[in-house]
C-alpha positions as semicolon CSV with decimal commas, in nm:
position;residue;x (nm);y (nm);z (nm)
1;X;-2,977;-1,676;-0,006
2;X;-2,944;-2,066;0,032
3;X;-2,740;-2,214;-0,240
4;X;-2,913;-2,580;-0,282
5;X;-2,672;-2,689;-0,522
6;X;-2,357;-2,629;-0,244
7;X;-2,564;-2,790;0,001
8;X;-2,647;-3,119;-0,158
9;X;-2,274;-3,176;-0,314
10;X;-2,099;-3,130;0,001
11;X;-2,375;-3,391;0,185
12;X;-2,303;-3,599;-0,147
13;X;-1,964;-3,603;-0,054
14;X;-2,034;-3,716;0,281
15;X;-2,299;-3,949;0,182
16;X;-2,045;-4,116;-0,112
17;X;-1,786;-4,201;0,164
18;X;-2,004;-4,403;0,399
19;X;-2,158;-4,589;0,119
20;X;-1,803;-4,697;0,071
21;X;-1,735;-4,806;0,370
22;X;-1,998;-5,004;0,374
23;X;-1,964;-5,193;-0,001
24;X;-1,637;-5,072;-0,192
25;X;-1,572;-4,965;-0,520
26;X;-1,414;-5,289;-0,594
27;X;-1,697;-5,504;-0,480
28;X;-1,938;-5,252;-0,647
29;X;-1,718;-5,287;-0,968
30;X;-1,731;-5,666;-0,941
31;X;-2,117;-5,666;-0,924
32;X;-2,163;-5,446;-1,197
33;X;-1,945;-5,668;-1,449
34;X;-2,140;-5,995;-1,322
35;X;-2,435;-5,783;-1,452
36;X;-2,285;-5,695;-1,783
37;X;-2,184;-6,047;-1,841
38;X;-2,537;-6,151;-1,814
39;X;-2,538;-5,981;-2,150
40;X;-2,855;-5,719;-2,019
41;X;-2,963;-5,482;-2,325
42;X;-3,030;-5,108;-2,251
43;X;-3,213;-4,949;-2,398
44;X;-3,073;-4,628;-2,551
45;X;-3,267;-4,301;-2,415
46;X;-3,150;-4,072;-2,769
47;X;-3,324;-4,308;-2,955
48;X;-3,643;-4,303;-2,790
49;X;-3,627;-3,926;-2,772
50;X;-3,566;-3,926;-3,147
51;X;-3,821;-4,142;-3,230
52;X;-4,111;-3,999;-3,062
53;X;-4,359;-3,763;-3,140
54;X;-4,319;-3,598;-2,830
55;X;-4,029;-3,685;-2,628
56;X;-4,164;-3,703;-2,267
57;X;-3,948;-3,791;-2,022
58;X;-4,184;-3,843;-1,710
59;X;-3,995;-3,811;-1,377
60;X;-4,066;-4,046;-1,061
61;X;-4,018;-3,779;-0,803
62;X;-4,117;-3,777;-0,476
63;X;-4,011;-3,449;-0,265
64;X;-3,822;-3,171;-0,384
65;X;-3,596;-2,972;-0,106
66;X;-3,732;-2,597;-0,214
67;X;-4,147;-2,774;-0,204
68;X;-4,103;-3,080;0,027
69;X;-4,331;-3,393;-0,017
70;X;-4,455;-3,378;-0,349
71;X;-4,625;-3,731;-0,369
72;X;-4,477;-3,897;-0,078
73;X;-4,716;-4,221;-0,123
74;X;-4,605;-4,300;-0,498
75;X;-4,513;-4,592;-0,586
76;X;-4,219;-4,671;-0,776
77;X;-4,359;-5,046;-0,885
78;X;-4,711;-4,848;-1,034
79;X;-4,634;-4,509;-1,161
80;X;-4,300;-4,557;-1,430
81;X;-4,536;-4,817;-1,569
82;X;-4,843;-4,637;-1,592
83;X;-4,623;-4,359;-1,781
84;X;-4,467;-4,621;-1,999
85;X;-4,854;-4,688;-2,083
86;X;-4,967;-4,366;-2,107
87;X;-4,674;-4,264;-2,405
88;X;-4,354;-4,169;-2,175
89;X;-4,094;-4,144;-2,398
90;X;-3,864;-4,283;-2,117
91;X;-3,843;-4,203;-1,754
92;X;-3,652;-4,013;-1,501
93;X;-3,601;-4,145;-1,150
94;X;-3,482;-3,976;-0,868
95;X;-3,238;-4,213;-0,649
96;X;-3,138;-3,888;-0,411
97;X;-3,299;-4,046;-0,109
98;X;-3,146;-3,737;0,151
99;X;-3,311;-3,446;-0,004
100;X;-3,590;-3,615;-0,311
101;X;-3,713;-3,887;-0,109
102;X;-3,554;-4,129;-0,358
103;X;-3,396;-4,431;-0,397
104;X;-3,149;-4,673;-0,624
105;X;-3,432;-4,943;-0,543
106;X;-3,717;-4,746;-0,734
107;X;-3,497;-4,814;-1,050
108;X;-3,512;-5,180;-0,962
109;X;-3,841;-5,201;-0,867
110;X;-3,975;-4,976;-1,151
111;X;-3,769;-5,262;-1,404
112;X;-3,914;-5,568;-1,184
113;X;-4,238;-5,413;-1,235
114;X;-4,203;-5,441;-1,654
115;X;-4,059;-5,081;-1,718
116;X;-3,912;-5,167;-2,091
117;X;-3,835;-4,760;-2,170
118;X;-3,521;-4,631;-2,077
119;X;-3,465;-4,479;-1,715
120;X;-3,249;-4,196;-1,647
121;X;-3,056;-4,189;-1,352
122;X;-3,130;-3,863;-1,170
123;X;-2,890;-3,755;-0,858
124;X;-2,613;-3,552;-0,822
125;X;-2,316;-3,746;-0,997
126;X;-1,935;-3,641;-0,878
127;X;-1,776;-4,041;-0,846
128;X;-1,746;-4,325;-1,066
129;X;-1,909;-4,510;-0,775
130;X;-2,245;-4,357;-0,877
131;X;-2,205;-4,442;-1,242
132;X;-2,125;-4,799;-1,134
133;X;-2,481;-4,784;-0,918
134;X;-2,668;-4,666;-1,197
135;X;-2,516;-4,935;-1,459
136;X;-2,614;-5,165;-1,132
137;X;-3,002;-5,069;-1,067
138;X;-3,093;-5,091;-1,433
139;X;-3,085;-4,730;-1,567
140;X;-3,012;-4,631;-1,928
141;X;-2,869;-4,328;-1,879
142;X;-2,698;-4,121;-1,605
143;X;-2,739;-3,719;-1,560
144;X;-2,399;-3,511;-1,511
145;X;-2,492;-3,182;-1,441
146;X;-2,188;-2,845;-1,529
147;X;-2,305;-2,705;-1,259
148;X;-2,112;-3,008;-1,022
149;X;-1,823;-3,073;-1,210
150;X;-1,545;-2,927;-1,427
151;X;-1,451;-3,030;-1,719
152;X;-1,202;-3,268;-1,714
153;X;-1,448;-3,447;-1,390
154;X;-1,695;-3,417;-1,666
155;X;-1,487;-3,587;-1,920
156;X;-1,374;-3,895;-1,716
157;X;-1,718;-3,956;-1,600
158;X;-1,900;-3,952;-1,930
159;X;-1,647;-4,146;-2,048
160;X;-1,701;-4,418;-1,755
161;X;-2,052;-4,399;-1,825
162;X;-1,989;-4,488;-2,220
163;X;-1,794;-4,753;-2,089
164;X;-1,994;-4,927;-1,857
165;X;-2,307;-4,865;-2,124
166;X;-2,491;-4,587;-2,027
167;X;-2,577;-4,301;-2,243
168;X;-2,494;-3,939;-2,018
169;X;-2,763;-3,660;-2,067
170;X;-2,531;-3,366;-1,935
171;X;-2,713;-3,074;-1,795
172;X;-2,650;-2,712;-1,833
173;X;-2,818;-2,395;-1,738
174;X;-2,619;-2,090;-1,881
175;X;-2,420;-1,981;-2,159
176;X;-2,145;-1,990;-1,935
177;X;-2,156;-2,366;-1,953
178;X;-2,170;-2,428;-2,278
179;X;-1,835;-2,481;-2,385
180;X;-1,941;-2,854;-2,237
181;X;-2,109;-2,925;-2,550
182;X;-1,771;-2,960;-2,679
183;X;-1,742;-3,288;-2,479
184;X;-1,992;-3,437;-2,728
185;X;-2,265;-3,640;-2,441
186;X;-2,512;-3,849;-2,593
187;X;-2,797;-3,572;-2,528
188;X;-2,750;-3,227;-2,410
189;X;-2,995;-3,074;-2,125
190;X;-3,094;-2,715;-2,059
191;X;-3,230;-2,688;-1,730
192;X;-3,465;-2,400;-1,674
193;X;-3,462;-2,407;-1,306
194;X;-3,156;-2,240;-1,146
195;X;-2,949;-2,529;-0,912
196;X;-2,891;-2,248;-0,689
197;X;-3,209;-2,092;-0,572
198;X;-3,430;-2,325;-0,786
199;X;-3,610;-2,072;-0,912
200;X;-3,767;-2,162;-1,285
201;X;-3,781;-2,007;-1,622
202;X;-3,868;-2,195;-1,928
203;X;-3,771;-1,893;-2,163
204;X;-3,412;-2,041;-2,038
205;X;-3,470;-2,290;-2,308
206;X;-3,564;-2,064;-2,591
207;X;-3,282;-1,808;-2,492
208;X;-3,018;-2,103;-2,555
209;X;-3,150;-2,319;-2,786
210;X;-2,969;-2,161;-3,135
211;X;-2,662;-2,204;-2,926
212;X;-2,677;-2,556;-2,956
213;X;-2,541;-2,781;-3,243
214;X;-2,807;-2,853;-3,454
215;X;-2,765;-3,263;-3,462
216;X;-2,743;-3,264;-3,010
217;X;-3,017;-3,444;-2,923
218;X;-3,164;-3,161;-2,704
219;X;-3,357;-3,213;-2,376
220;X;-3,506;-2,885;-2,189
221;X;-3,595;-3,008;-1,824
222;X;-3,796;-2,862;-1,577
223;X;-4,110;-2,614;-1,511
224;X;-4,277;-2,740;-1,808
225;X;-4,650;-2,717;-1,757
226;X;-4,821;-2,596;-2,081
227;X;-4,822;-2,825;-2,413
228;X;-4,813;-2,532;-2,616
229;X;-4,460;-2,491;-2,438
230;X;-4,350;-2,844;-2,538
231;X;-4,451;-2,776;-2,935
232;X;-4,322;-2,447;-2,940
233;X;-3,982;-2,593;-2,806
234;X;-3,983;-2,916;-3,029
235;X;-4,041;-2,600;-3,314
236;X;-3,703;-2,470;-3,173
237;X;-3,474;-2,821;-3,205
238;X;-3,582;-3,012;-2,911
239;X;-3,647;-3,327;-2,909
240;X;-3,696;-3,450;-2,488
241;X;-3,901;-3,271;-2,181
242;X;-3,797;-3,384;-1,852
243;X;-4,147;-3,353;-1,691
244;X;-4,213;-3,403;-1,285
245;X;-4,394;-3,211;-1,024
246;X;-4,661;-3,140;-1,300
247;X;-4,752;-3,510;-1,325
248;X;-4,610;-3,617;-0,988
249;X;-4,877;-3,375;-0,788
250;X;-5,154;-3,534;-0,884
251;X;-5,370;-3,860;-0,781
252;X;-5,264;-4,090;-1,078
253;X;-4,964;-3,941;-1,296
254;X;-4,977;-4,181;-1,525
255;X;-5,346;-4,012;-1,658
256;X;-5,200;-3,714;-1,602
257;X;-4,940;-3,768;-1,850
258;X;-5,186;-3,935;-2,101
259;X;-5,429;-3,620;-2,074
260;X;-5,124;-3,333;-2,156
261;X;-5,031;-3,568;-2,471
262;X;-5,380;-3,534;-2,593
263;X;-5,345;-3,168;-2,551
264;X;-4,992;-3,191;-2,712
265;X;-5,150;-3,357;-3,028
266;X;-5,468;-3,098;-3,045
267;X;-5,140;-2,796;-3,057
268;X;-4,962;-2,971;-3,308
């Protein structure tokens, strides 16, 4: 069976080192700090989850590699905007360009555009160099995923993240990453979709929820569909849905999003 999670760290590897040879960690570094000392304000991503009634975080994603082109025309000045409109919580971005189609510039333009909500940085992050182009594009927060690091990698990274400003969302899938929670990240993901086949189940969630600390800030991400899902999770301690292909696949995700809050509300 392909193992998609193998796949895209060792290109990620590969992909890290030529970026570097073409703008170094030091110049990186010195453009991020120029950036800081404009005295920019993030916004902070737990809050907003916190805060809302439903937590939505709506995902810019364009292609996935176990689907392909999901919405290969969308455009990253129109639809983060048109979910911060339509009651996105805060948005997710994919900046994977080799295997989602995505892009650092889609944080950038999404911002230029008059995205106020936070953004999540979504890619595959093993280097302090990708930390330092998140803090760069104008994301919020940056996603470290068990799956792709130990736990000392882990460790230093969230604590570059805090560091440079950006609140980490860490990402696990089974209970035999959950001795990460010790770590103490900002937010703490379940994803229901398996790195390594990508297949989905949102019981995933459910199953590991109670295993949590009850004051995480708790974010289940992917394969949700259903409202009654999101309400019967918020019932179980969480408080942020990391929503894509469901809004992503159609016409104008932005209504999309607006219509499965509605139905949220009419479950509540």
């Amino acid at each position: 069976m392909r193992d998609f999670l193998q796949e895209i760290v060792a290109y990620k590897r590969r992909e890290l080192a030529e970026m570097k040879d073409v703008l170094s960690y030091a110049q990186l570094l010195v453009r991020v700090e120029e950036k800081i000392g404009e005295g920019e304000t993030l916004p902070s991503m737990r809050k907003a989850l916190e805060n809302d009634s439903f937590g939505i975080i709506a995902e810019f994603k364009r292609r996935s590699p176990s689907k392909g082109w999901i919405n290969e025309g969308a455009d990253a000045h129109v639809v983060p905007l048109a979910y911060q409109t339509n009651g996105a919580a805060a948005s997710s971005i994919l900046t994977d360009s080799h295997f989602f189609g995505g892009s650092d510039r889609y944080v950038v333009q999404a911002r230029q555009a008059g995205l106020t909500i936070p953004v999540l940085y979504k890619n595959f992050v093993i280097d302090e160099y990708q930390v330092l182009q998140a803090r760069l594009c104008g994301a919020s927060a940056v996603l470290l995923i068990a799956a792709c690091l130990d736990k000392s990698e882990c460790r230093r990274l969230m604590d570059f993240a805090h560091q440079t400003g950006l609140e980490v969302l860490l990402e696990m899938h089974g209970e035999n990453e959950l001795d990460y929670v010790e770590l103490q990240p900002d937010m703490c993901g379940i994803n229901n979709r398996n790195l390594g086949s990508f297949v989905t189940d949102v019981e995933n969630s459910f199953r590991i929820a109670e295993r949590l600390p009850a004051d995480a800030c708790k974010v289940s991400e992917s394969g949700i569909s259903n409202p009654a899902t999101v309400v019967q999770l918020q019932k179980v301690g969480f408080q942020g849905f990391l929503m894509g292909e469901h809004f992503m696949k159609t016409e104008a995700p932005g209504a999309a999003l607006a219509r499965f809050l509605e139905e949220c509300r009419q479950q509540k």
